[in-house]
C-alpha positions as CSV (number, residue, x, y, z in Angstrom):
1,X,45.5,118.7,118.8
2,X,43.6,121.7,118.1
3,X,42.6,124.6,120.4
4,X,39.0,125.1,121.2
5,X,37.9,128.7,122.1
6,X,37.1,127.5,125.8
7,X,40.9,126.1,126.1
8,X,42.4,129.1,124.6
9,X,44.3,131.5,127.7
10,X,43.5,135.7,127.4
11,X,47.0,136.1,127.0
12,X,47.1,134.4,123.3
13,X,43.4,135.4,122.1
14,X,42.1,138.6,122.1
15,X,39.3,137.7,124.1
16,X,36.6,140.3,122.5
17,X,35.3,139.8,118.9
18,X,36.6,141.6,115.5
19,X,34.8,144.8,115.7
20,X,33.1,145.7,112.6
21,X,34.4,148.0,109.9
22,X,31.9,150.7,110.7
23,X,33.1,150.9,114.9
24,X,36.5,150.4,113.9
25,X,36.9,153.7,111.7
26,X,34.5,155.5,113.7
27,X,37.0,154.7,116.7
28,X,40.2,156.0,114.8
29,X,38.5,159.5,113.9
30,X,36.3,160.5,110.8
31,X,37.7,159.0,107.6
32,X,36.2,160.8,104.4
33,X,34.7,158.6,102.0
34,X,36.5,158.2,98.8
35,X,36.4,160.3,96.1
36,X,33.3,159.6,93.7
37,X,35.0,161.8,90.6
38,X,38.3,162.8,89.3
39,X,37.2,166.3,89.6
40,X,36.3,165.6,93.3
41,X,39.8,164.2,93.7
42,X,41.6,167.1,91.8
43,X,39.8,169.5,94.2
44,X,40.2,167.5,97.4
45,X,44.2,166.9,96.3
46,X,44.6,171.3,95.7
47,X,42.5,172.0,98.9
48,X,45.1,169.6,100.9
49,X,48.4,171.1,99.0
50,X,46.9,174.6,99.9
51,X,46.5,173.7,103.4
52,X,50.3,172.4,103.4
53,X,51.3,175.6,101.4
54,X,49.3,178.3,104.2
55,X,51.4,176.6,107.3
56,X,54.5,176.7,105.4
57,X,53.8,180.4,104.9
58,X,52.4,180.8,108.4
59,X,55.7,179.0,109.6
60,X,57.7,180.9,107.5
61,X,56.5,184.6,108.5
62,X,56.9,183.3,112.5
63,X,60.5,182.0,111.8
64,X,59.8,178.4,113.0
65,X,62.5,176.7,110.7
66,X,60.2,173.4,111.1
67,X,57.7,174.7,109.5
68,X,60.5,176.7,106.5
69,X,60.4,175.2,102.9
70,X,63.7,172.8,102.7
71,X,65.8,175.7,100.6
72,X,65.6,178.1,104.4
73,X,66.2,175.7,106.6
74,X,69.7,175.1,108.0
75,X,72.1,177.2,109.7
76,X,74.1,178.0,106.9
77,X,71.0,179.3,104.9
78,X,70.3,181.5,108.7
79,X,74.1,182.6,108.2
80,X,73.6,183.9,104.2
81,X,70.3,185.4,105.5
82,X,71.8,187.3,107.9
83,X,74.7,188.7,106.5
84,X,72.4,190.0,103.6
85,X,69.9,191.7,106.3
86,X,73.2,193.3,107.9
87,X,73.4,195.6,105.0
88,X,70.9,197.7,102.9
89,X,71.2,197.1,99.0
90,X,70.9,199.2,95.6
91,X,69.1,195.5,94.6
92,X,65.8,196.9,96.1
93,X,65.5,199.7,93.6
94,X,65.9,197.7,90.7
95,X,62.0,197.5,90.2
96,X,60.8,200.9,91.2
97,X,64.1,202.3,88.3
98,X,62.2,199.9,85.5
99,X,59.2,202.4,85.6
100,X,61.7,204.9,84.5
101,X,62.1,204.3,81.0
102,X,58.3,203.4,80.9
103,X,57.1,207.3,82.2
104,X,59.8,208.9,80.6
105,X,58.0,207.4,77.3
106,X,55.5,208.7,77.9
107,X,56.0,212.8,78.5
108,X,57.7,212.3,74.7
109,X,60.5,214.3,75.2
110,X,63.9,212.7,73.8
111,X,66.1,213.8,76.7
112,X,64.0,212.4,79.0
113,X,64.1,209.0,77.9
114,X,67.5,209.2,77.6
115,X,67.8,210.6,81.3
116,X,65.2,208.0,82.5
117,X,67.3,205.3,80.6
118,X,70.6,206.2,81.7
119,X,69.5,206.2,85.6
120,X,67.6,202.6,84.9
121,X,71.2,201.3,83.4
122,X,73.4,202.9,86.2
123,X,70.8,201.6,88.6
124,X,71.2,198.2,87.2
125,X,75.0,198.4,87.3
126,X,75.3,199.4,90.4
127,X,73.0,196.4,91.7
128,X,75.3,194.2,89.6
129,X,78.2,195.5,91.4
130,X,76.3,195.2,94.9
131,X,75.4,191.7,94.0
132,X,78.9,190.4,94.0
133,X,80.1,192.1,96.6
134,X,77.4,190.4,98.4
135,X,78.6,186.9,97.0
136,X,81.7,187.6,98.0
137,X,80.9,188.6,101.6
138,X,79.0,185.2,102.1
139,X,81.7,183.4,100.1
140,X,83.9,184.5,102.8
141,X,81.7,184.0,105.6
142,X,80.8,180.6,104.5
143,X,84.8,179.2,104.5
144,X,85.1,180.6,107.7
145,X,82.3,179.9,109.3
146,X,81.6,176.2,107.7
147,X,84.7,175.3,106.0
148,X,83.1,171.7,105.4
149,X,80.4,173.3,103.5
150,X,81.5,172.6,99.6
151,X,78.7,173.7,98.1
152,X,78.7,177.5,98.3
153,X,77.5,178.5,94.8
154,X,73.5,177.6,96.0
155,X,74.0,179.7,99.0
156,X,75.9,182.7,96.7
157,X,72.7,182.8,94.4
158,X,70.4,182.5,97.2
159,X,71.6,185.5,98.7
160,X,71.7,187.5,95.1
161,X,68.2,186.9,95.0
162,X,67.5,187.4,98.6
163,X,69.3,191.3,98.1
164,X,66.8,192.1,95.2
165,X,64.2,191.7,97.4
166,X,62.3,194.6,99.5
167,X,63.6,194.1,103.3
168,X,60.0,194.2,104.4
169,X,58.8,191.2,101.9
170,X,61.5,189.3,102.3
171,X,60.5,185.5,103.7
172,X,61.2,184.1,106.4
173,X,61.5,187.7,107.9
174,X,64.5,189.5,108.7
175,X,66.2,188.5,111.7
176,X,69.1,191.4,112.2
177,X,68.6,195.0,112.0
178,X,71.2,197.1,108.9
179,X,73.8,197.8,110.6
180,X,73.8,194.9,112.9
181,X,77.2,192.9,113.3
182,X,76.6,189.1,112.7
């Protein structure tokens, strides 16, 4: 026994007919045609991964941890961040110390070059030394603060990095103040 169309109860058919392709994307919200070139879909594919890049970045700078690439997010990455921002670093001056040697070439003079030299080297050293310090700050702040975190050599080298960086570029932005308990 087959059903007719006139037997058939609203509950099991639809009861309206298949729209057409045309109403039913127009209904869902502009869909952009396909792509007619693979230059068109190289520039279409880099507009889209800029677009996800600028609200990572606008995420970032507002300190919405949502919107944070997957290497900030996490309380233990908050944790590192903090305990570097607690503390001012010699890491900062290891860019503005590698014009040294550069200028110092230039005036000509042999004892300024070695001057220039010596400060960029015990500038370097002294960020060395700073540097692990650091890591073992967090080291320590990591077992006691998440002993079930096994993985502390990530976080170490993320906050080496983090302590070469000028406070006021630093990304996401610095929550605590130097100085600041955490």
């Amino acid at each position: 026994m087959t059903d007719s169309p006139e037997s058939r109860s609203p509950a099991t058919g639809k009861g309206r007919p298949t729209p057409k392709r045309r109403e039913a994307q127009a209904s869902r919200g502009r869909v952009a045609p396909p792509p007619t070139s693979r230059k068109e879909a190289a520039r279409r594919l880099r507009a889209q991964n800029a677009e996800k890049r600028q609200a990572i970045r606008t995420g970032t700078k507002a300190g919405d941890e949502s919107a944070m690439m997957v290497r900030d997010r996490g309380p233990v990455r908050r944790l590192v961040r903090d305990v570097v921002d607690s503390r001012r670093h010699v890491g900062v001056l290891l860019l503005p110390a590698t014009f040294l040697p550069v200028v110092a070439n230039l005036s000509g003079s042999v004892q300024v070059r070695a001057l220039a030299t010596s400060l960029w080297l015990a500038t370097l050293l002294a960020a060395v030394f700073d540097m692990a310090i650091t890591g073992v700050v967090v080291r320590r702040r990591l077992r006691t603060d998440f002993p079930a975190e096994t993985r502390t050599r990530g976080h170490v080298g993320y906050a080496m990095v983090r302590t070469a960086q000028f406070r006021r570029f630093r990304l996401p932005p610095p929550r605590v103040k130097p100085g600041d308990p955490v």
